[in-house]
C-alpha positions in Angstrom: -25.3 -118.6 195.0 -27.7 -120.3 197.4 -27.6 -119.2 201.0 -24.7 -121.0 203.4 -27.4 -123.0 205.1 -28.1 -125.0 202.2 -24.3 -125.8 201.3 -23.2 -126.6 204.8 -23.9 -127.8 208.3 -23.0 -125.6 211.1 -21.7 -127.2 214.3 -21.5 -124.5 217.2 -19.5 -125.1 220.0 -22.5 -123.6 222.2 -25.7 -123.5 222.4 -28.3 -121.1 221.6 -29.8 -120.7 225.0 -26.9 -119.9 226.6 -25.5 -117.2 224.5 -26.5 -114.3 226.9 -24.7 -115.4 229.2 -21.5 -116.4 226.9 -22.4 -112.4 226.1 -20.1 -111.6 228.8 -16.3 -111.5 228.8 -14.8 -115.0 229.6 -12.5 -115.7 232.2 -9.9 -117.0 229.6 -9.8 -117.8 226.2 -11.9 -117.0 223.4 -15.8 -115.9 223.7 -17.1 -118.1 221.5 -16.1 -120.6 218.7 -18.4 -121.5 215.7 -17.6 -124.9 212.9 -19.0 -125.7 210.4 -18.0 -128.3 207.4 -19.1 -127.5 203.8 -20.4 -129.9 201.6 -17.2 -130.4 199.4 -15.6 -131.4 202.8 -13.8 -127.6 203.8 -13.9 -127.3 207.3 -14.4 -123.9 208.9 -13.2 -122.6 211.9 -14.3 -119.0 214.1 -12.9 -117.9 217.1 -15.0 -114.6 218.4 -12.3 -112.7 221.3 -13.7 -109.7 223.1 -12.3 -106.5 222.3 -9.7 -107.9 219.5 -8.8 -105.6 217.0 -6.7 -107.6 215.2 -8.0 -110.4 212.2 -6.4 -113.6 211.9 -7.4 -115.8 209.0 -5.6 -118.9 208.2 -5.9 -121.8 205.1 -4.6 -124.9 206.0 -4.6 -128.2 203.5 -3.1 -131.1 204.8 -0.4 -130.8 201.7 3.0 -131.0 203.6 6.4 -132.7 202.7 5.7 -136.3 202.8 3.2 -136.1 200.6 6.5 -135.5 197.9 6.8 -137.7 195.7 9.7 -138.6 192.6 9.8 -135.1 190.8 7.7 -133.2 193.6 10.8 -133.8 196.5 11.6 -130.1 197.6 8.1 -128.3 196.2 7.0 -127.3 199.6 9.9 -125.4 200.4 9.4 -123.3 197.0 5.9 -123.5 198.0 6.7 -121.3 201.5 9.2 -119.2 199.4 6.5 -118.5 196.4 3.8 -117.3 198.3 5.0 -114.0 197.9 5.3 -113.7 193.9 2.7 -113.0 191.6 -0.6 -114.2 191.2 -3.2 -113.8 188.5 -5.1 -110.4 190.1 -1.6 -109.0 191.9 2.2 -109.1 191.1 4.5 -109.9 193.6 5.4 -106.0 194.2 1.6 -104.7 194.3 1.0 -107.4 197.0 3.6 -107.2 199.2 3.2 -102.9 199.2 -0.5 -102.9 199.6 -0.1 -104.8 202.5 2.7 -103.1 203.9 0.9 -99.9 203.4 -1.8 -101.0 205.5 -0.3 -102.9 208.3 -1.1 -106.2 207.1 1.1 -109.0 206.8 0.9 -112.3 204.4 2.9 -115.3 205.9 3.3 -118.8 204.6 4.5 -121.7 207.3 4.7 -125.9 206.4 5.9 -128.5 207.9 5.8 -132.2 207.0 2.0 -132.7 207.5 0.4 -129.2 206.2 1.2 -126.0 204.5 -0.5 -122.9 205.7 -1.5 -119.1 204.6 -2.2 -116.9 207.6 -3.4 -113.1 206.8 -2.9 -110.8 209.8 -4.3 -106.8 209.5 -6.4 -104.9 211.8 -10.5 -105.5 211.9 -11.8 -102.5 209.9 -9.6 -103.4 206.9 -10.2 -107.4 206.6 -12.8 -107.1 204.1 -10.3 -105.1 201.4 -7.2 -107.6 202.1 -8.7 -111.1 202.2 -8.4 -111.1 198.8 -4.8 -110.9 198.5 -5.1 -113.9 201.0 -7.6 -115.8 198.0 -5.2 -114.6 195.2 -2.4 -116.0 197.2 -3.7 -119.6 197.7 -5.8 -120.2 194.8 -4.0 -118.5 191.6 -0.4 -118.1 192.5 0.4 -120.0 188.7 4.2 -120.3 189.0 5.6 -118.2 186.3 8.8 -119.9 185.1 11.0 -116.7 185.5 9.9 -116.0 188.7 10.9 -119.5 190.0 14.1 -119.4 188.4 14.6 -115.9 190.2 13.6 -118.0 193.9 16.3 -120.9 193.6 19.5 -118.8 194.7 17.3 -117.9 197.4 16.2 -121.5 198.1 20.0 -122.4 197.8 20.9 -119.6 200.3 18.2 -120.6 202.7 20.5 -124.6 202.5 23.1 -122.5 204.2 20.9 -120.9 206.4 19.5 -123.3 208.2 20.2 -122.9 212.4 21.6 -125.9 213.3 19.2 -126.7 215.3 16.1 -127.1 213.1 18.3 -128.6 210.7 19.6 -131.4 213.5 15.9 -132.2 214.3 14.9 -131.9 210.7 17.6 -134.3 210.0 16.4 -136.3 213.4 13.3 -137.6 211.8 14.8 -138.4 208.1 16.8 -141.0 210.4 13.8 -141.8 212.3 11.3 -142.9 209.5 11.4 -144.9 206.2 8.9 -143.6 203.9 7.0 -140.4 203.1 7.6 -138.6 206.5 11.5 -139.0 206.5 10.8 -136.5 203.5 12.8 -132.7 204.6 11.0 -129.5 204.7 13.9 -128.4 202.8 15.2 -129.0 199.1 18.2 -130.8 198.6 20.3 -128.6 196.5 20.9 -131.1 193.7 17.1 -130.5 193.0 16.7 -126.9 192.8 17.7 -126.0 189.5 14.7 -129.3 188.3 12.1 -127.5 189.9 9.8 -125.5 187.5 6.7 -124.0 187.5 4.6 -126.6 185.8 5.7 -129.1 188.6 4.6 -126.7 191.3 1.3 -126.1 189.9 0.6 -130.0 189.3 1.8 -130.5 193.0 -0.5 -127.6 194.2 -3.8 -128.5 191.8 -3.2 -132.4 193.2 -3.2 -131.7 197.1 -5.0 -128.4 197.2 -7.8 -130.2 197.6 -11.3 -129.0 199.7 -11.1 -132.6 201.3 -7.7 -132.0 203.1 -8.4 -127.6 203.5 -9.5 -126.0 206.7 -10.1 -122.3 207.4 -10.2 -121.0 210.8 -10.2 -117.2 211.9 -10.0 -114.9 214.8 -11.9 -111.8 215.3 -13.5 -112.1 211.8 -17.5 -112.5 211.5 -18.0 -116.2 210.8 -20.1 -115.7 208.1 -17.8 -113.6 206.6 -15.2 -116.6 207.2 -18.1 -119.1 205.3 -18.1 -117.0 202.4 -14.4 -116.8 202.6 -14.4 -120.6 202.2 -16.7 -120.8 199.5 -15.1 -118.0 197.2 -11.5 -120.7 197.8 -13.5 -123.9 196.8 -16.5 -123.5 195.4 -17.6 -127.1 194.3 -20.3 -129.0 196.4 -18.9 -132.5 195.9 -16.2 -134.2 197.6 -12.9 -134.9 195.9 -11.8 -138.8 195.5 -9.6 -139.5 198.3 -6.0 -139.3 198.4 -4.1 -142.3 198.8 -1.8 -142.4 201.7 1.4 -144.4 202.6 2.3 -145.3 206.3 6.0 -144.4 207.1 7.4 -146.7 209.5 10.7 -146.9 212.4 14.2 -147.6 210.8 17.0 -146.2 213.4 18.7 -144.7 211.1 21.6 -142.0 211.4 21.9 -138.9 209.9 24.9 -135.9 210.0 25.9 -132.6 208.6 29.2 -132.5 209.2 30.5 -129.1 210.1 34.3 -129.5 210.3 36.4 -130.5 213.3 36.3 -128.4 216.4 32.9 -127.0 215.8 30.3 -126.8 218.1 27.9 -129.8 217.9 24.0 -130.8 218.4 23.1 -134.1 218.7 19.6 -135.5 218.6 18.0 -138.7 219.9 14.7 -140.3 219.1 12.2 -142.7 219.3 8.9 -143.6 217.3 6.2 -141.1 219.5 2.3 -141.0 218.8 0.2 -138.9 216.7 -2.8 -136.0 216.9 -5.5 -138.2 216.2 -5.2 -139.2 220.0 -5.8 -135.8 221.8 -5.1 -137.8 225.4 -2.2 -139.5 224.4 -0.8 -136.8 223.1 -1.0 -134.5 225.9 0.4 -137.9 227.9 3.6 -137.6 225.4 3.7 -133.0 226.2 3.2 -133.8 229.7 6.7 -136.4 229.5 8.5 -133.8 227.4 7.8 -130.7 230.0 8.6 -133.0 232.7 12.0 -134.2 230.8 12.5 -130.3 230.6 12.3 -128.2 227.2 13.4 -124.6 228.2 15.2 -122.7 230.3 13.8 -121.0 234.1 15.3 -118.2 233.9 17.7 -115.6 231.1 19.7 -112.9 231.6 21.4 -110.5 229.6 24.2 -112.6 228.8 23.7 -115.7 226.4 25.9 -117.6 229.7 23.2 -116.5 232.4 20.2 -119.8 231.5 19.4 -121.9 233.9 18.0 -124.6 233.0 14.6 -126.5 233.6 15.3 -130.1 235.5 16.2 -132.8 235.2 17.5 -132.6 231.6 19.4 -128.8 234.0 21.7 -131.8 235.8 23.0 -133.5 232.8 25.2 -130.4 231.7 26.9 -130.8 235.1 27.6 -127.0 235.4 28.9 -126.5 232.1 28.0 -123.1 230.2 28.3 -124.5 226.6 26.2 -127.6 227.2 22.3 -127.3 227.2 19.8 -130.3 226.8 15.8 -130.5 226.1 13.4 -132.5 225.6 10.7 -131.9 222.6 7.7 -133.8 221.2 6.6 -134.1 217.2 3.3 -135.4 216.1 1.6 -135.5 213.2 -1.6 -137.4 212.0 -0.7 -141.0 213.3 2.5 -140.4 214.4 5.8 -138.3 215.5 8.6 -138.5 217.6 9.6 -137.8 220.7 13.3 -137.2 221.3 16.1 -135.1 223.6 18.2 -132.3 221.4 22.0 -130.9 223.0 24.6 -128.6 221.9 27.8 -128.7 223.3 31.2 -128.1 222.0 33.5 -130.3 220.0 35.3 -131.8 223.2 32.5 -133.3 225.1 30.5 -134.0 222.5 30.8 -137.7 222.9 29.8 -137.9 226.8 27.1 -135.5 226.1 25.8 -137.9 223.0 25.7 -140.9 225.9 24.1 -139.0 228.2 21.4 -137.7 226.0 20.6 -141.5 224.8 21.0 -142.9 228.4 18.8 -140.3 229.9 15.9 -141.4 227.1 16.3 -144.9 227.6 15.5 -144.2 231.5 12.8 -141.6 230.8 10.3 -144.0 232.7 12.2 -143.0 235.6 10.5 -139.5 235.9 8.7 -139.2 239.9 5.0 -137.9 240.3 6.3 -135.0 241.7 8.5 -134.4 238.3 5.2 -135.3 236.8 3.1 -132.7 238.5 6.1 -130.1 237.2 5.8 -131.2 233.5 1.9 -130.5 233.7 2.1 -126.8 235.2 4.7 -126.4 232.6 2.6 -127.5 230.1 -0.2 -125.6 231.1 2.2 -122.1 230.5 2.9 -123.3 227.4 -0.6 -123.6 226.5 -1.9 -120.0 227.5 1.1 -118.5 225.9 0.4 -120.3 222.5 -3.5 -119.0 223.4 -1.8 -115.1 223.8 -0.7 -115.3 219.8 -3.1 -114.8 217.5 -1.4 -116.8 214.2 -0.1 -119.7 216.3 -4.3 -120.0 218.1 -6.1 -119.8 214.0 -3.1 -122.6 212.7 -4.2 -124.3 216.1 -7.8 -124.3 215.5 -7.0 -125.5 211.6 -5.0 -128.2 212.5 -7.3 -129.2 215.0 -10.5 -129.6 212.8 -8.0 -131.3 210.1 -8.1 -134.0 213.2 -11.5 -134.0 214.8 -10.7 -132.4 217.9 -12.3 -129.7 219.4 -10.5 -127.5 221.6 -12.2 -124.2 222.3 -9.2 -122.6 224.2 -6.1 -123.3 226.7 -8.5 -123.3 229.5 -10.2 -126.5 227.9 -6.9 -127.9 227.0 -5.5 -127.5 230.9 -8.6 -129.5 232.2 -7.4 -132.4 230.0 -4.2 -132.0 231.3 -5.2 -132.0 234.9 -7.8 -135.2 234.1 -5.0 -137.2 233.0 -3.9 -139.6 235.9 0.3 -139.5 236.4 0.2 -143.4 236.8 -0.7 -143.6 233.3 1.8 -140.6 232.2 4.5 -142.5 234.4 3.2 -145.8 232.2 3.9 -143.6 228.6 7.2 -142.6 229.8 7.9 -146.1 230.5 7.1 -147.1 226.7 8.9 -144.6 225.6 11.9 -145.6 227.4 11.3 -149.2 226.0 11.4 -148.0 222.3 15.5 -147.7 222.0 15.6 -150.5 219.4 14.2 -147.7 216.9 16.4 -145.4 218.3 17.8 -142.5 215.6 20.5 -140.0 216.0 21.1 -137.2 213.7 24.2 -135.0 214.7 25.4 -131.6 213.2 28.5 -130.6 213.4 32.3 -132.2 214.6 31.1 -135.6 213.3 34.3 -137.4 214.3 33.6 -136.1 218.0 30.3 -138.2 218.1 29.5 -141.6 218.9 27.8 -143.8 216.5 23.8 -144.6 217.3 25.2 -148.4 218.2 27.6 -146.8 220.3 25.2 -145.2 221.8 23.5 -148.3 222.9 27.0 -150.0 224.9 26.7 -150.8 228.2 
């Protein structure tokens, strides 16, 4: 094979006459970070760190759940479950031992945009375990028995589900007609269809180099190039997938739990997607602001407090906590407010969750100026995990953004003038005519999504 220069172009996020002085330890975030795109459209992705002695690699393709269609609805989720059986160099039981033996771990995340492998050991060993990380990706071939011996698993994972991912999973079925109202999870009538031969046509049609990036930390970039090359080695560009647009429907959705049990209720609007870096920070920034975790936890689930305002809507009550949260993926997402409460005040708390969204616009500056700090923490925390800063880097080329590190992302964040974060909250506050509602749990307890909406 020819040398990488001839089969790509490298894109470096410095330049050449300053790398002794990039030689010394940063103030935050990583040393350096190197891109490249290959010819057959991979993009690649290395983050250098000073002093890590951990490797991170991770391969991303733009393959999630809404791109399910007719007999491919549920192949993502035996996707994530599959990733640990057998594969044409390994079985299932050599792979998993090896890398248990040496400290290294395998894991397998999706959602409804992308589907990613991450490979996690220590430096000195990355060489030896990447290729459990190729076998994995490129020749996992489905045998039938060992799908057949994954669907009581898939069924038990139905059951599962914490009602909370399952409430906002359910959140944007209600929210979108077309490919993105499509679950991460099976639907149990489907399980026992699903075969091998199925998951490898889904895999061989959106496995493709076009849609795949590859992004590392504290691995040798060339090393990651090669590691690219070795997944896709063609030099031409796939024909391009066709797409379909999903678009707002206010719907409803419920999982009904049974009467007297506790209940979450979700409310949401249409939000905005990555492809905007600055409007999306403008939608994080509203979120934090809104509130999305808690100040302070004790040693008892009962001792939270809070973050405001969203803090003030549970009016004292123990059982009752609100949050706000933000979605987006490639052109789109939602933005929304998710509570749990018991059976008994399930209704008020359902009003109050959709009144306090259709008045979001109301947030101050100075609530403003919280939601950014709050962001910010958020940021250099995701920057302190190693998986979550490689699947950030992937996602990110996927999108044509370039973010070096949290320190880069916190300047955007202070650049961004409140007026116009003031003026995104207001929009969103003006979108309740798409408004969906997804509830899980005491159904009867909870107001209908035109309920909601009376005066």
């Amino acid at each position: 094979m020819n040398t990488i220069f001839k089969i790509s172009r490298r894109m470096l996020s410095i330049s050449h006459r300053n790398c002794n002085v990039c030689c010394t330890k940063p103030d935050y975030g990583p040393l350096e970070v190197q891109r490249c795109v290959l010819l057959n459209g991979t993009g690649v992705v290395g983050a250098k760190v000073f002093g890590g002695q951990i490797a991170v690699c991770t391969v991303m393709f733009q393959a999630g759940s809404r791109y399910e269609v007719d007999d491919y609805l549920g192949a993502t989720h035996f996707l994530r479950a599959a990733s640990t059986a057998s594969s044409c160099a390994f079985s299932g039981f050599t792979k998993m031992r090896y890398l248990a033996q040496h400290g290294a771990s395998l894991i397998c995340t999706s959602d409804r945009q992308s589907i990613a492998y991450t490979l996690r050991c220590p430096v000195t060993i990355f060489s030896q375990m990447k290729c459990f990380l190729q076998d994995t990706v490129l020749r996992c071939f489905f045998r039938q028995w060992e799908i057949d011996d994954l669907k009581p698993m898939i069924k038990d994972d139905l059951h599962r589900i914490h009602p909370l991912q399952r409430v906002i999973d359910l959140a944007q079925k209600a929210c979108w007609a077309g490919p993105l109202s499509n679950s991460m999870f099976c639907e149990e009538a489907r399980i026992q269809g699903m075969t091998g031969k199925l998951l490898n046509c889904y895999a061989n049609w959106n496995y493709k180099s076009d849609h795949c990036s590859i992004a590392s930390v504290g691995v040798p970039f060339e090393e990651t190039v090669q590691l690219a090359e070795s997944i896709e080695p063609c030099r031409v560009r796939p024909p391009q997938r066709p797409g379909v647009c999903s678009q707002p429907r206010g719907g409803f959705e419920y999982h009904d739990l049974g009467p007297g049990c506790d209940t979450w209720i979700c409310v949401v609007v249409p939000g905005c997607g990555t492809n905007d870096i600055t409007e999306l920070m403008r939608h994080s920034i509203v979120a934090h602001a809104c509130g999305t975790d808690n100040m302070q936890e004790g040693s008892h689930s009962m001792d939270v407090i809070p973050e405001y305002p969203l803090g003030v809507l549970s009016a004292g009550d123990l059982y009752t906590t609100f949050r706000a949260f933000n979605i987006s993926y490639y052109e789109t997402g939602v933005f929304g407010i998710v509570a749990k409460t018991r059976s008994c005040t399930a209704w008020d708390v359902a009003k109050a969750a959709a009144q306090f969204l259709s008045n979001v616009g109301d947030l101050d500056f100075s609530q403003i100026e919280v939601g950014k700090k709050r962001l910010k923490v958020s940021l250099a925390i995701n920057d302190e995990d190693c998986i979550k800063l490689t699947e950030g880097l992937a996602l990110q080329f996927i999108n044509n953004v370039q973010i070096d590190s949290a320190k880069t992302a916190m300047k955007i964040v202070d650049s961004i003038p409140n007026q116009e974060i003031k003026d995104t909250a207001k929009k969103l506050g003006s979108k309740m005519d798409d408004l969906a509602v997804a509830v899980v749990g005491d159904l009867g307890s909870v107001p209908h999504d035109k309920e909601l909406l009376c005066r």
